[in-house]
N, C-alpha and C positions, 0 to 999 in steps of 0.2 A: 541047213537053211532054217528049220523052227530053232536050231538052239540060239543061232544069231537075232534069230527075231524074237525071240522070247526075252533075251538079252536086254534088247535096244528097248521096249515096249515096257520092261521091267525100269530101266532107267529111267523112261519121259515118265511115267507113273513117279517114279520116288521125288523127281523134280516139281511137277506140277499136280495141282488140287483137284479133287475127283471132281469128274464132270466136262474139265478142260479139253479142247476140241483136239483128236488127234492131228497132227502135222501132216499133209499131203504125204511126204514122202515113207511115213511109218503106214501109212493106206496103202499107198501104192505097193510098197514092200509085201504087206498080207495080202491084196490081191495077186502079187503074183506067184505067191508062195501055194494059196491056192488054187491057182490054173496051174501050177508044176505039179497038182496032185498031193497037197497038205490036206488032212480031211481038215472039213470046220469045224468037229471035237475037238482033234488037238490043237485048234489056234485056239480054240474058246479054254481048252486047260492050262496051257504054256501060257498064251497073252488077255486073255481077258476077256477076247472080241467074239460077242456074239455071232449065231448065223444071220441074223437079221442085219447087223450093222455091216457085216463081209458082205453079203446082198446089196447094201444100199452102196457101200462106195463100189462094190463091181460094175452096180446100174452108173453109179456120177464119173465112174474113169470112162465108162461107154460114152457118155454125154459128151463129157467133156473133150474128148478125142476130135466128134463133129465140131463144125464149123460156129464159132459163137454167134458167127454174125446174123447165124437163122435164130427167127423169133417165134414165137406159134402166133400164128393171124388170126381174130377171131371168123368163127365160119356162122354163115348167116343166121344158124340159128343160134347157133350165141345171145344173139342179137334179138332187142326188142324194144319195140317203140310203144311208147305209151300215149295217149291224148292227153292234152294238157286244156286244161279249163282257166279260159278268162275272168268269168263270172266269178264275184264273189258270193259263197255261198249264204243264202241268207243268215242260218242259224250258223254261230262260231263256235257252238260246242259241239258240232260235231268234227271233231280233230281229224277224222279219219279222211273225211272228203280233203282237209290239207295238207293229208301227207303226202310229202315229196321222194319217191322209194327208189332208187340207183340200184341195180344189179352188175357185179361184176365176176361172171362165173359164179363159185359159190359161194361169196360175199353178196351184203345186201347195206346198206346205206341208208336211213327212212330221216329223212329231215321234216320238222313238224311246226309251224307253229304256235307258240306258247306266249302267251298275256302273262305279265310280270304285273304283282300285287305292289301298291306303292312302298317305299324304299327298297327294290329288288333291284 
């Protein structure tokens, strides 16, 4: 089983440029090479593939098995409302009172704005 896959993994290596995404089915292949009991030394010596990246696609064939059509909902505390001001402030250099800041998880979004100096 590792010499065929050290084989195949040797191949897509000599075709394609370091970096390029392995092919599902070369994932698939090394995960189940090791739940037959391949240690992940000797995939990481034969084919290349780290224990972290055997890990990742173990977790993404686990994912991907479930159902696509569940999405993660967000849960209320997720979620947060900010008060929003009518008023405009009197002084316009203070930028901060205008910033507008979106949180998405752990993205954040801050729209601001900004007085353009004439031909800007």
């Amino acid at each position: 089983m590792l010499a065929d896959l050290e084989a195949r993994f040797a191949r897509f290596r000599a075709e394609h440029a370091r970096g390029t995404t392995v092919p599902p089915e070369l994932r698939e292949a090394a995960v189940v090479a090791a739940r037959a009991g391949v240690a992940a030394g000797a995939l990481y010596r034969a084919c290349g593939i780290s224990w972290k990246q055997l890990e990742t696609w173990k977790a993404g064939q686990q994912s991907s098995t479930r159902a696509r059509s569940r999405r993660r909902r967000a849960k209320r505390a997720d979620m947060r409302v900010f008060s929003v001001v009518d008023e405009e402030p009197a002084d316009r250099a203070k930028s901060a009172e205008q910033d507008l800041e979106l949180r998405f998880g752990r993205w954040s979004l801050r729209v601001r704005f900004l007085e353009l100096g004439r031909g800007e």
